[in-house]
PyMOL commands that place a pseudoatom at each C-alpha (Angstrom):
pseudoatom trace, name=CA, resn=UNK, resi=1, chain=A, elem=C, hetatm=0, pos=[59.438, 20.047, 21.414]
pseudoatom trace, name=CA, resn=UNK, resi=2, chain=A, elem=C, hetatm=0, pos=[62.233, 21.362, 19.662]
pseudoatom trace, name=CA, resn=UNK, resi=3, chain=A, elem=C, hetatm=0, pos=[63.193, 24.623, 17.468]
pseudoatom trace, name=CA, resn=UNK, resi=4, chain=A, elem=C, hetatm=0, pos=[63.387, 22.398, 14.684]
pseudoatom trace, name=CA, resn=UNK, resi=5, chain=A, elem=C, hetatm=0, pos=[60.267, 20.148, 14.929]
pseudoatom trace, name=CA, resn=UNK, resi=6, chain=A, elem=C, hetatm=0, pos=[59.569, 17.178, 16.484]
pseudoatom trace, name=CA, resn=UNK, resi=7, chain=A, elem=C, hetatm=0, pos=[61.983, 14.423, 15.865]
pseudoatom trace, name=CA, resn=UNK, resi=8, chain=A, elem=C, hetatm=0, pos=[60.404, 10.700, 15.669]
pseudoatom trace, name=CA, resn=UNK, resi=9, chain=A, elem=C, hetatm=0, pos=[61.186, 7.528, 14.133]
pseudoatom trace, name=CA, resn=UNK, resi=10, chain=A, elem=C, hetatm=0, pos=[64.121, 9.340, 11.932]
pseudoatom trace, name=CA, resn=UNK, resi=11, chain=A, elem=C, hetatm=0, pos=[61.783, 11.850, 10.730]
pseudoatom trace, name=CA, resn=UNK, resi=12, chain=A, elem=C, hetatm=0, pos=[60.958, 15.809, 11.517]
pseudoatom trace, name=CA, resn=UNK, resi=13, chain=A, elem=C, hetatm=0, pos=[57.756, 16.666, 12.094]
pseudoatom trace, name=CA, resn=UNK, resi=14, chain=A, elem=C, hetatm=0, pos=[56.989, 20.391, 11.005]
pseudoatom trace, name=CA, resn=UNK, resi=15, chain=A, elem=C, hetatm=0, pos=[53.920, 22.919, 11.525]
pseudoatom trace, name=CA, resn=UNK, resi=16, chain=A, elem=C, hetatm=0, pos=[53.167, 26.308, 12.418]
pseudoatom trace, name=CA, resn=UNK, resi=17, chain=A, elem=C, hetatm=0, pos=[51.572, 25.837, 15.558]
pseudoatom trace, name=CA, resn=UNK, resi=18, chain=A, elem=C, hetatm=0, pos=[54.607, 24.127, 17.389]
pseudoatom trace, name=CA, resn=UNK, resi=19, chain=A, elem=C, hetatm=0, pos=[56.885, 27.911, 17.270]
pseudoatom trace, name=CA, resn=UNK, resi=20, chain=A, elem=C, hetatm=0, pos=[55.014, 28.709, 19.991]
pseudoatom trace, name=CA, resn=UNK, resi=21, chain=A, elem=C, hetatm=0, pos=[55.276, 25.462, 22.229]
pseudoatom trace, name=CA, resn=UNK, resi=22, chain=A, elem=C, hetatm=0, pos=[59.393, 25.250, 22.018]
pseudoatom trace, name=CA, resn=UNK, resi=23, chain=A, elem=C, hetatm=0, pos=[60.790, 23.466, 24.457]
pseudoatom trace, name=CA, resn=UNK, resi=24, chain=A, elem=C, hetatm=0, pos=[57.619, 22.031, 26.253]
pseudoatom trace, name=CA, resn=UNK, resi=25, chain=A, elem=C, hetatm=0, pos=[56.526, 18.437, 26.409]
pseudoatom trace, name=CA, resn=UNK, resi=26, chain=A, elem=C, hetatm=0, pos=[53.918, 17.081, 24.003]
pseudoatom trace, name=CA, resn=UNK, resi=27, chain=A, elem=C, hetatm=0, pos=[52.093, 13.999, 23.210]
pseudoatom trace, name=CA, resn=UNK, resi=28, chain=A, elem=C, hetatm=0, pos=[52.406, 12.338, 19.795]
pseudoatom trace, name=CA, resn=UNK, resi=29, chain=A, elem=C, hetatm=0, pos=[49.492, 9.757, 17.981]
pseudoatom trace, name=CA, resn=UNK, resi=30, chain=A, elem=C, hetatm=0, pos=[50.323, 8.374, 15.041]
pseudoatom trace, name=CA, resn=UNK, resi=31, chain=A, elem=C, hetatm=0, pos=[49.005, 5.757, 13.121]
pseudoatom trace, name=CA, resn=UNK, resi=32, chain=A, elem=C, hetatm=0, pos=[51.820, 3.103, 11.966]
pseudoatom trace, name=CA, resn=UNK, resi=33, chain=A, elem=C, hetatm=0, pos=[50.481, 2.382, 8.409]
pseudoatom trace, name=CA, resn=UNK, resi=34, chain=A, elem=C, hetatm=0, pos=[50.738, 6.617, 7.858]
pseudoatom trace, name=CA, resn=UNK, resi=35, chain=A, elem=C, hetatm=0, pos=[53.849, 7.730, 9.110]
pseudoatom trace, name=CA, resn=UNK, resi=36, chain=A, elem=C, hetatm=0, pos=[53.619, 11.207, 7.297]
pseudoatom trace, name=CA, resn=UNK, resi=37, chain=A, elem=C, hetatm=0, pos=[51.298, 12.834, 9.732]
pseudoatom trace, name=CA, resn=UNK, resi=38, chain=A, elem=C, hetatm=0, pos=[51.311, 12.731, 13.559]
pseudoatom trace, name=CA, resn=UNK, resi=39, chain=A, elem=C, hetatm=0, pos=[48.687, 14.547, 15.282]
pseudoatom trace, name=CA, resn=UNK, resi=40, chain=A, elem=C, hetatm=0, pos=[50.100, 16.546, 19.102]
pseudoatom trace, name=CA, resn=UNK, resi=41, chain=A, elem=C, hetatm=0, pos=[48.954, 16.840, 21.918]
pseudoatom trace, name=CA, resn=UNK, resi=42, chain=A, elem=C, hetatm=0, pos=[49.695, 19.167, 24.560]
pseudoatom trace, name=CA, resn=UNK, resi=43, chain=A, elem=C, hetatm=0, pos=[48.175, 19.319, 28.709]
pseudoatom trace, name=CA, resn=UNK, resi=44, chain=A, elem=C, hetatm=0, pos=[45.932, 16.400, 26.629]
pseudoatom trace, name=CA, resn=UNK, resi=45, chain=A, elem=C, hetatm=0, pos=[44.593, 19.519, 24.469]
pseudoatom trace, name=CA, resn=UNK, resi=46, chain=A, elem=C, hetatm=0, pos=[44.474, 18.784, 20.534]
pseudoatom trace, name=CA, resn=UNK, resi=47, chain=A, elem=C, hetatm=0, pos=[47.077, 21.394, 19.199]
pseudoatom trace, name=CA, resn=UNK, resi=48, chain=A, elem=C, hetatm=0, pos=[47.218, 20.506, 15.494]
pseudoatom trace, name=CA, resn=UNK, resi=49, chain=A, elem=C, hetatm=0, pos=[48.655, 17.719, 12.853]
pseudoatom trace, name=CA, resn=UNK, resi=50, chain=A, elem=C, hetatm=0, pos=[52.386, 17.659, 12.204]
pseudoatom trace, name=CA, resn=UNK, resi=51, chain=A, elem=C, hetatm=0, pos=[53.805, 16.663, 8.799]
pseudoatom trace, name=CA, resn=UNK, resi=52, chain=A, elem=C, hetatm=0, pos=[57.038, 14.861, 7.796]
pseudoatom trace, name=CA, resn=UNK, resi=53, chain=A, elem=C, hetatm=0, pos=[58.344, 16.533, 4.411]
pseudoatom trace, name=CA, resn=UNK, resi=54, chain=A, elem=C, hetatm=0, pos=[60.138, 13.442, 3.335]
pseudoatom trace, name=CA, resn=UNK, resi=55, chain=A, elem=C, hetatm=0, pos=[56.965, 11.496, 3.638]
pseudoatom trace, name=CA, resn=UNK, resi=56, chain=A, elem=C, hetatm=0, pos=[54.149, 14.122, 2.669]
pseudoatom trace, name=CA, resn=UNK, resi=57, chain=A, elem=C, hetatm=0, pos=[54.111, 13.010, -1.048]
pseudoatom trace, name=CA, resn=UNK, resi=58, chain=A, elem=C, hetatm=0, pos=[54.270, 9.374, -0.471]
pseudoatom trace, name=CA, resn=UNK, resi=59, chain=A, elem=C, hetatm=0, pos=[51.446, 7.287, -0.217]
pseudoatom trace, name=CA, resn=UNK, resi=60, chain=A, elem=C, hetatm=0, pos=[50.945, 3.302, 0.262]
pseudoatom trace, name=CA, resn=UNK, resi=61, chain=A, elem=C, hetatm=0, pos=[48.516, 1.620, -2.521]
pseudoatom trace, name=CA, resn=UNK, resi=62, chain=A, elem=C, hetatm=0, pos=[45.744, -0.999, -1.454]
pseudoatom trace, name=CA, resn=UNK, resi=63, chain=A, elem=C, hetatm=0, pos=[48.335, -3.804, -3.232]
pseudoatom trace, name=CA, resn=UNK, resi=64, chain=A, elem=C, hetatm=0, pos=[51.181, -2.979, -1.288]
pseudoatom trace, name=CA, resn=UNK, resi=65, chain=A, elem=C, hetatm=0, pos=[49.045, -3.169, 1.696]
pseudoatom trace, name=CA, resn=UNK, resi=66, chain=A, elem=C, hetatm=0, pos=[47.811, -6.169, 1.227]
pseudoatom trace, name=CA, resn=UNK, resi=67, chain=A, elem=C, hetatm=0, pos=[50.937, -7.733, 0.420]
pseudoatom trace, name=CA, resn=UNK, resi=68, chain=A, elem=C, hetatm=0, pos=[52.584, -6.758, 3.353]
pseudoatom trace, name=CA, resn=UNK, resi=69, chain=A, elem=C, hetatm=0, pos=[49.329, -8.593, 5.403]
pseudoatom trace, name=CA, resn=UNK, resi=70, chain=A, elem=C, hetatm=0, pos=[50.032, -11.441, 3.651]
pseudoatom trace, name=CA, resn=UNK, resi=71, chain=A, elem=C, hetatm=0, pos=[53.287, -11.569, 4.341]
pseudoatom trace, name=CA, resn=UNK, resi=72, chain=A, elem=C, hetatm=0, pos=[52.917, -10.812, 7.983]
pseudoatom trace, name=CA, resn=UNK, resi=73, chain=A, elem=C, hetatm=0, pos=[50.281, -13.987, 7.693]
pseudoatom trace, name=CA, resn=UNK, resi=74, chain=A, elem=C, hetatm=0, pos=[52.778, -16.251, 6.753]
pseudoatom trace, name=CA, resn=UNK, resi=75, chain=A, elem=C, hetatm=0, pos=[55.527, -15.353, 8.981]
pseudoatom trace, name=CA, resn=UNK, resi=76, chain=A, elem=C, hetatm=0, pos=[53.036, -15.381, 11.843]
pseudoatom trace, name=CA, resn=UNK, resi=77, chain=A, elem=C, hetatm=0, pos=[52.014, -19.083, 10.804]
pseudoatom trace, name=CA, resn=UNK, resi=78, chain=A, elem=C, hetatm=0, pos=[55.250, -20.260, 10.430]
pseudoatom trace, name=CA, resn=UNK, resi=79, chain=A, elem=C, hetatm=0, pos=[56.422, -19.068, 14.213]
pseudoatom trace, name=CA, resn=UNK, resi=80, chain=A, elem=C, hetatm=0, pos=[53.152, -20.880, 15.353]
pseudoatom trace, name=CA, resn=UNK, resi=81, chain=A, elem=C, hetatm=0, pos=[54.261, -23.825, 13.536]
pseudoatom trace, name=CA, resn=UNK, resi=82, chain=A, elem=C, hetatm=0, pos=[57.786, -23.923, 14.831]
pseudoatom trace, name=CA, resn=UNK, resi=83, chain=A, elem=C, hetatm=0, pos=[56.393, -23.568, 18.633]
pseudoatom trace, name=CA, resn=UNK, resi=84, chain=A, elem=C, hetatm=0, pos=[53.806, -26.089, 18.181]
pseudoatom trace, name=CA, resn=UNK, resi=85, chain=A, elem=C, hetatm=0, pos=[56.742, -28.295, 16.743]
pseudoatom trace, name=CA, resn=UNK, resi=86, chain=A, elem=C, hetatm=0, pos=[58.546, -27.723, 19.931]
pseudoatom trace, name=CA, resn=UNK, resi=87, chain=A, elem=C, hetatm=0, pos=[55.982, -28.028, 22.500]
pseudoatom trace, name=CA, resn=UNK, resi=88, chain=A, elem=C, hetatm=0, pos=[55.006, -31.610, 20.741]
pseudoatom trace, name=CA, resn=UNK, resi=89, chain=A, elem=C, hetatm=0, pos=[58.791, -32.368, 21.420]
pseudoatom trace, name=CA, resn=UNK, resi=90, chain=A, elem=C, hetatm=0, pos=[59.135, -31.609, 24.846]
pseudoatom trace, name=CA, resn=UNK, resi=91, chain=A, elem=C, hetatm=0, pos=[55.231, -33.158, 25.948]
pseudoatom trace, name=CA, resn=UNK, resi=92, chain=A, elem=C, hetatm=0, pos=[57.105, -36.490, 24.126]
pseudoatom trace, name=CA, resn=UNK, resi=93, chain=A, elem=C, hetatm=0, pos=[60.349, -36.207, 26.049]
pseudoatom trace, name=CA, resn=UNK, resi=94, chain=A, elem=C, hetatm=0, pos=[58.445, -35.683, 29.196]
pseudoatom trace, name=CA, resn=UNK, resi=95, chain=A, elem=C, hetatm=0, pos=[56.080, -38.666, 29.076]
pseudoatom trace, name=CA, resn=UNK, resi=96, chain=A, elem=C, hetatm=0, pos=[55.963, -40.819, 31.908]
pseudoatom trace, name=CA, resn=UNK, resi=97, chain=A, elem=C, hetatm=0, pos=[57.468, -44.614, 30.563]
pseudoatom trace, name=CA, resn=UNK, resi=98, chain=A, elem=C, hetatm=0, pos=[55.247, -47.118, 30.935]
pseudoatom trace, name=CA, resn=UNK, resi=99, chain=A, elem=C, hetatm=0, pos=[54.980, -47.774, 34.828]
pseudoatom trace, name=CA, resn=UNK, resi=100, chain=A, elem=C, hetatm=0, pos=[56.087, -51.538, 36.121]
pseudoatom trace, name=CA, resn=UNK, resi=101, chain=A, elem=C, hetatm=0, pos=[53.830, -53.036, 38.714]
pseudoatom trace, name=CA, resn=UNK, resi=102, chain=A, elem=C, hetatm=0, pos=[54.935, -53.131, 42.199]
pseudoatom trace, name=CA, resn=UNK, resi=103, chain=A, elem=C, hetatm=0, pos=[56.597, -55.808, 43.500]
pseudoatom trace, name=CA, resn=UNK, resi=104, chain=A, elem=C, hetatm=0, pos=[54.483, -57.663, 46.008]
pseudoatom trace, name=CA, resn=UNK, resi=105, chain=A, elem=C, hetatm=0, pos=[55.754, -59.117, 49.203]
pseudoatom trace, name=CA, resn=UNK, resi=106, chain=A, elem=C, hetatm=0, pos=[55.808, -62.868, 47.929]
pseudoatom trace, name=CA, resn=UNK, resi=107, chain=A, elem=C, hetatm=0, pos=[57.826, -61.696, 45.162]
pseudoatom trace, name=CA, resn=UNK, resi=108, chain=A, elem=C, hetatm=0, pos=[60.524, -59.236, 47.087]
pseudoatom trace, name=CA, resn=UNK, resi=109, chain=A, elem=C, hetatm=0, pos=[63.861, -61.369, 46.765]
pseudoatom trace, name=CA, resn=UNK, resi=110, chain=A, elem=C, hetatm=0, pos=[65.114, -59.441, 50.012]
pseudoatom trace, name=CA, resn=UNK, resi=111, chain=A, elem=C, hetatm=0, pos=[62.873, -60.133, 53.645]
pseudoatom trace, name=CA, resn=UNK, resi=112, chain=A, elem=C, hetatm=0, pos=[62.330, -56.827, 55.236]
pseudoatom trace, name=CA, resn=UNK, resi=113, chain=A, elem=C, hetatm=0, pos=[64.738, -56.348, 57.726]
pseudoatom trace, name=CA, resn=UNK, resi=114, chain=A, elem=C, hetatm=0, pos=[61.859, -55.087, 60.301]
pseudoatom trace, name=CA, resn=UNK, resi=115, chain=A, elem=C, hetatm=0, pos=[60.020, -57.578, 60.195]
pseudoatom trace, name=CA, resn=UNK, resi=116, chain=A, elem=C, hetatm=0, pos=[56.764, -57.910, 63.244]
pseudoatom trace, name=CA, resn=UNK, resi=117, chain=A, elem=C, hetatm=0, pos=[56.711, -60.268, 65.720]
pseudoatom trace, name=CA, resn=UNK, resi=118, chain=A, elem=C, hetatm=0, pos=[53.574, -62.415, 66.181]
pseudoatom trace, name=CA, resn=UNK, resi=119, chain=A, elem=C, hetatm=0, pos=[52.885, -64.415, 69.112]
pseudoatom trace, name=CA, resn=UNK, resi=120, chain=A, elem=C, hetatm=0, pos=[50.547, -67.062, 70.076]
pseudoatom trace, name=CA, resn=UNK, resi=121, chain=A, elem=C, hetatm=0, pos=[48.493, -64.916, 72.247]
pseudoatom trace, name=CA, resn=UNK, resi=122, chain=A, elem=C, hetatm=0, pos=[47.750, -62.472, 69.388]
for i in range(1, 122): cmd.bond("trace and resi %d" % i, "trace and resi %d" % (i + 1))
show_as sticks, trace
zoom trace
């Protein structure tokens, strides 16, 4: 807290109730789609709502609001689109090629240089 409010987010939070807690710690709640009004906390004790004057007479209409969802929709879908885009990529690049059969023994150009011994006995 400080003699002049409390500063967040580029604003200054005013009300009466904050003289007397100068210079103490408090906990702020806000919600992000109203920026004018934070409410305090203090020892987890409801002290009281704080205002911003440069917000206090603005207020957001349901358009604006919904056009800023929308937006945030898009851009959303368009990062999932780019990461899906990449993770296809990289599953392609790291497919196993087609696997060759093994040689077998009658085909090996090369005898085995340890190679068994077999006697008659055996």
């Amino acid at each position: 807290m400080q003699r002049d409010g409390i500063r967040f987010q580029g604003f200054r939070y005013l009300d009466v109730t904050l003289a007397a807690y100068i210079g103490e710690e408090v906990i702020i709640r806000y919600d992000p789609r109203d920026m004018a009004e934070i409410r305090v906390y203090h020892n987890t004790e409801f002290l009281c709502r704080a205002i911003a004057q440069e917000l206090e007479g603005q207020t957001i209409t349901l358009k604006e609001i919904v056009q800023a969802r929308n937006r945030r929709r898009q851009q959303l879908r368009a990062d999932r689109d780019d990461r899906q885009a990449v993770v296809e990529l990289l599953l392609e690049a790291h497919q196993a090629p087609p696997s060759t059969p093994e040689p077998t023994l009658e085909q090996a150009s090369e005898p085995s240089p340890l190679r068994l011994k077999r006697y008659a006995n055996d």
